[in-house]
C-alpha positions as CSV (number, residue, x, y, z in Angstrom):
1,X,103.7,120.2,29.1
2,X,103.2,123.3,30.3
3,X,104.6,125.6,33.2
4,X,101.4,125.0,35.1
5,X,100.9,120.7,34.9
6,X,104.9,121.1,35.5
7,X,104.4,123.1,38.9
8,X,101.3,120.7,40.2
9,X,103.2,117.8,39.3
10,X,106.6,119.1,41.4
11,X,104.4,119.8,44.0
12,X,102.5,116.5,43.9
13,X,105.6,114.9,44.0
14,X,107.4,117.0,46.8
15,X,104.1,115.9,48.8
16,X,104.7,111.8,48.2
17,X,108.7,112.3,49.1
18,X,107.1,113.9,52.3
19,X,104.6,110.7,52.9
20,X,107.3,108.4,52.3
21,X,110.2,110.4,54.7
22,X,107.6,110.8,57.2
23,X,106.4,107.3,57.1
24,X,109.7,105.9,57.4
25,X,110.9,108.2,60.1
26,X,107.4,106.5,62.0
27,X,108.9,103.3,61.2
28,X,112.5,104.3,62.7
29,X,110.8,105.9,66.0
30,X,108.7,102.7,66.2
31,X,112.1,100.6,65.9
32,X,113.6,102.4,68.2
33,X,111.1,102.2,70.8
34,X,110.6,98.5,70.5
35,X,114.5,98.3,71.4
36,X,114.3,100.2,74.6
């Protein structure tokens, strides 16, 4: 593996951890709203 395929790989996965917190933050706003 090279330093390139490394880099594009960190930053695909950086990108998915930032789907997944924002999607669950989403789901926490939308829980919270259904409580009110």
């Amino acid at each position: 593996m090279n330093a390139l395929s490394r880099k594009t790989t960190l930053q695909k996965s950086k990108k998915l951890k930032l789907k997944k917190w924002k999607s669950r933050s989403l789901q926490q706003t939308e829980k919270t709203r259904t409580r009110k």
